[in-house]
C-alpha positions in Angstrom: -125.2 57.9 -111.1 -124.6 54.7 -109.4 -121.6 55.7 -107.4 -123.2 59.0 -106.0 -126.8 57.2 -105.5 -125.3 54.8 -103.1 -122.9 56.8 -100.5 -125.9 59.1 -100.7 -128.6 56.5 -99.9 -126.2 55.4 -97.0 -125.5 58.8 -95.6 -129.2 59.1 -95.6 -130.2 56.0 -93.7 -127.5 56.7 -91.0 -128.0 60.0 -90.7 -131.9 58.8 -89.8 -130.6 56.0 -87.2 -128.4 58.4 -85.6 -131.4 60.5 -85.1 -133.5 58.1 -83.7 -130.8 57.2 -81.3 -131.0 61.0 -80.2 -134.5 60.5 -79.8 -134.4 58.0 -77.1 -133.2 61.1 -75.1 -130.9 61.0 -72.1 -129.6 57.6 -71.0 -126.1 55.7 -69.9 -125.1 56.6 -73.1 -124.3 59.7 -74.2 -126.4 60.8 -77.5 -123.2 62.1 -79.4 -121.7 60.0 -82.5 -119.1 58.4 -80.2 -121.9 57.5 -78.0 -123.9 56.1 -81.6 -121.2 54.3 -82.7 -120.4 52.5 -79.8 -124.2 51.3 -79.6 -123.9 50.1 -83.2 -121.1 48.2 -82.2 -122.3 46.5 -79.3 -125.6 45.6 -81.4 -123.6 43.2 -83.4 -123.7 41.3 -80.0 -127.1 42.0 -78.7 -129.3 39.2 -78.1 -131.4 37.8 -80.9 -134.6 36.7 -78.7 -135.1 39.2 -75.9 -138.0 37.1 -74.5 -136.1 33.6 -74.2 -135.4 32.9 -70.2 -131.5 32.5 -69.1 -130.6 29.5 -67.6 -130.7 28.9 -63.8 -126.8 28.5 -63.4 -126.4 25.5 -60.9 -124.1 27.5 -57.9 -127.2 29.7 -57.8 -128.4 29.8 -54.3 -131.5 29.6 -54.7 -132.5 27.9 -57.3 -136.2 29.6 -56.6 -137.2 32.9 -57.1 -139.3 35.5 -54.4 -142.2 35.3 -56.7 -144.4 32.3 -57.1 -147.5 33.4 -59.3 -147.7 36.5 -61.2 -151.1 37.5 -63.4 -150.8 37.5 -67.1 -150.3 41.3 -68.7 -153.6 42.5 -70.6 -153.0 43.2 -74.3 -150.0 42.9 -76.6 -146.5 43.7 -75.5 -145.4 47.5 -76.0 -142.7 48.1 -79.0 -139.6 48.2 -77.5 -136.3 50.2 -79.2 -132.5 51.2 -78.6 -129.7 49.4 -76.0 -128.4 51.8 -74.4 -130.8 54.1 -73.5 -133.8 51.2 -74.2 -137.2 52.9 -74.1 -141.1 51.8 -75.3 -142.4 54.0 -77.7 -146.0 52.9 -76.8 -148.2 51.5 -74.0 -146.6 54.2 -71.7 -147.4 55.3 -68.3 -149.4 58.9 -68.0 -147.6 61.2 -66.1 -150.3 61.0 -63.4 -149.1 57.0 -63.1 -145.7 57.8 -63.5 -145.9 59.7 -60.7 -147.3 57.2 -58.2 -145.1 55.0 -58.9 -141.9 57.3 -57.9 -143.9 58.1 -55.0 -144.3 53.9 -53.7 -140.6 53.4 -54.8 -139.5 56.5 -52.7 -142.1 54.7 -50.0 -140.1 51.2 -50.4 -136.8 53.5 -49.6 -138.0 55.1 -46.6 -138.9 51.9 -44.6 -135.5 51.3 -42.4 -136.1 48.0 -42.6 -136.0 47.8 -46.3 -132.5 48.5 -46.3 -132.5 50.6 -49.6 -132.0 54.2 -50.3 -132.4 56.2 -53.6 -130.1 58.0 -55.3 -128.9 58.7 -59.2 -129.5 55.3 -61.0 -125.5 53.8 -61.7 -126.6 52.0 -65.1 -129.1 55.1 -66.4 -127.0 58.7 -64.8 -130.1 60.7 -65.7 -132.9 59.2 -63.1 -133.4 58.2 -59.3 -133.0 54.2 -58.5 -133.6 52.1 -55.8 -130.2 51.0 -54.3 -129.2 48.3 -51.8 -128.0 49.4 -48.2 -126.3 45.5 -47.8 -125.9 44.2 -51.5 -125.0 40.7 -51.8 -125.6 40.0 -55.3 -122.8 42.1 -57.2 -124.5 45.2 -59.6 -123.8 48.1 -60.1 -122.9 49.7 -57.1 -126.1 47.6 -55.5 -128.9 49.1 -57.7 -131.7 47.1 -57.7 -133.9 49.0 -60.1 -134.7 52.7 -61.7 -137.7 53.8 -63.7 -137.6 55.9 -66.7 -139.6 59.5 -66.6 -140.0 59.5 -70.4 -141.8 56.5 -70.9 -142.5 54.8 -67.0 -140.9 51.8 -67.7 -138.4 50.1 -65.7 -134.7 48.2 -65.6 -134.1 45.6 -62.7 -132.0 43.0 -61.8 -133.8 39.2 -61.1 -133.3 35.9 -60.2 -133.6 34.1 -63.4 -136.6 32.0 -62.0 -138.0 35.5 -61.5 -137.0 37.0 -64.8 -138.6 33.4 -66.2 -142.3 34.7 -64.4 -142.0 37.8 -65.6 -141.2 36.8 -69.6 -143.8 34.6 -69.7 -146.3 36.6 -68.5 -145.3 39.5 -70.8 -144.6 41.7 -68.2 -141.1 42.9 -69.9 -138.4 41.3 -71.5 -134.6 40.7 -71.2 -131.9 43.7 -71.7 -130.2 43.1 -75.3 -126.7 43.1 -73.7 -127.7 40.4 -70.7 -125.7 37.8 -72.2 -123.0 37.8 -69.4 -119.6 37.3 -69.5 -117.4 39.9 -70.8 -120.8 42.0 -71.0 -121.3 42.0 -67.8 -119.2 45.4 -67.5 -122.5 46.8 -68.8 -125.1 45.0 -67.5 -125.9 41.9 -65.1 -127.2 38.8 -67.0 -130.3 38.8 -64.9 -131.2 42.6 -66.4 -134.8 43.0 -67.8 -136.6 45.3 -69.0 -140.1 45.9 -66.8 -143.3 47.6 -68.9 -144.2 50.8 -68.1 -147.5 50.2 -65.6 -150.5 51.6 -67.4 -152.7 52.0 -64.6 -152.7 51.7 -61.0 -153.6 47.6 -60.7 -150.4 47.6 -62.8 -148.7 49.5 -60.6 -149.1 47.3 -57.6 -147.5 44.6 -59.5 -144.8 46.3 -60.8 -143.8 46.9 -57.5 -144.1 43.1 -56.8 -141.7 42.4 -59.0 -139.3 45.3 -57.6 -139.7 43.9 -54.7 -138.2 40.6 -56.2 -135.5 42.7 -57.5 -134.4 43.9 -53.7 -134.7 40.3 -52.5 -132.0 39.0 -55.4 -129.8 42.1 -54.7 -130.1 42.7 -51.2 -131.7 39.5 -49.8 -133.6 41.3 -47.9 -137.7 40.7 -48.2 -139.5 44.0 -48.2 -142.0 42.4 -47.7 -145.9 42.0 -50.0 -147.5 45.3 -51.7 -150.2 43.6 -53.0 -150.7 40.3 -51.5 -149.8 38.2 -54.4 -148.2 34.4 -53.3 -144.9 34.6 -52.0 -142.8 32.0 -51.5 -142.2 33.0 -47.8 -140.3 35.5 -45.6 -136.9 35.2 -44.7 -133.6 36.5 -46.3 -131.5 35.2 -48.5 -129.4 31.5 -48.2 -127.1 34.5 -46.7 -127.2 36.9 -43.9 -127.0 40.3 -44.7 -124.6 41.9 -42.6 -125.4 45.5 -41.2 -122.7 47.2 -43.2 -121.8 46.4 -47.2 -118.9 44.4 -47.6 -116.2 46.0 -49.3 -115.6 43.6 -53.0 -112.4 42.0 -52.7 -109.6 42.3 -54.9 -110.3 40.1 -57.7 -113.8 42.3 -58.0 -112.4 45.2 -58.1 -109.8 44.1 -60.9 -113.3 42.2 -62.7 -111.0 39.0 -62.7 -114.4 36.9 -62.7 -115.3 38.3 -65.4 -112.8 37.1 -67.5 -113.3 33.8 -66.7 -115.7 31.0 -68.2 -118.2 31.0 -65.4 -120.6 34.1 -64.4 -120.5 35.1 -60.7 -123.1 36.1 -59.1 
């Protein structure tokens, strides 16, 4: 009875996982058993303390962040589930907010001087992201952010001192897989996780901290939504040139990421 309770039990509580990792629905993942078993994998990896701030690596230029205050999150954080997709299964946005806040990211996009576009997120395939016209800080393909219609939350890229802000304010938390290095071929190290905005207050500082995603990914400063502090307005250490650079060859191969030090 032993020997058929046991592969039976297992069966059982796999057979429940693998559902639940269907449930998450569409994502960069694809919800088949390859797609399941390549999560499970990577979750041997994943990191144990989602809300414990990366380091500020010292050839970061800056060492400063876009934001400079942000207002503490009302209420207790949202329960957060999966990698790859990573969704809330509470505390989400209606679809009445969901929708304004597609509506002031298309907004951000349609400012020329933004220098962003929006097409089909690179790190999610199923929903629209904001994109970098002139990246200079290397993601995937220059996203700097896409929102998820199923629950209204969001997955950027930040400065760590901005990432740091946003942890300890409870405004979202880091990506499991943001440990960089060799998993950097999934996501940055600066990848976070951004709570679905429950109301419209929310939403305007959501798009505060989106707008600190475009500045670390662009260096470009779109500029206050809200009129919380900023640190001021100017680009980037760099200049952003009027056309992308095309990566160079050691990019393309992903030489630096087989190194020992993370490149920006």
């Amino acid at each position: 009875l032993l020997l058929l309770t046991i592969p039976i039990s297992a069966f059982y509580l796999i057979y429940r996982d693998y559902n639940a990792f269907k449930s998450l629905g569409p994502g960069g993942t694809p919800s088949t058993p390859l797609g399941y078993l390549k999560i499970k994998v990577l979750s041997l990896f994943a990191l144990r303390d989602v809300y414990q701030p990366a380091s500020i690596p010292s050839y970061f230029r800056p060492q400063t962040g876009y934001l400079t205050t942000l207002p503490e999150r009302v209420g207790s954080r949202p329960r957060v589930t999966g990698i790859a997709p990573q969704r809330q299964q509470d505390q989400t946005s209606t679809p009445e907010i969901f929708n304004a806040l597609s509506e002031a990211l298309k907004e951000l996009a349609q400012q020329p001087t933004n220098q962003l576009t929006e097409k089909t997120s690179c790190f999610e395939k199923h929903s629209a992201g904001l994109f970098a016209l002139t990246p200079i800080t290397r993601t995937c393909r220059g996203e700097v952010c896409h929102a998820h219609p199923s629950d209204g939350s969001l997955h950027m890229t930040l400065h760590p001192a901005d990432a740091k802000l946003v942890l300890e304010n409870g405004w979202g938390e880091r990506h499991p897989l943001a440990r960089g290095g060799w998993f950097r071929r999934f996501v940055p190290r600066e990848f976070v996780m951004i709570y679905a905005p429950r109301d419209e207050k929310e939403i305007e500082i959501v798009l505060e901290i989106v707008c600190a995603a475009a500045w670390w990914v662009s260096g470009v400063n779109v500029g206050a939504i809200t009129g919380l502090e900023l640190k001021d307005r100017r680009l980037r250490d760099v200049d952003v040139d009027t056309e992308a650079q095309p990566a160079c060859w050691g990019c393309r191969k992903r030489l630096c990421q087989r190194g020992n030090v993370d490149q920006m």
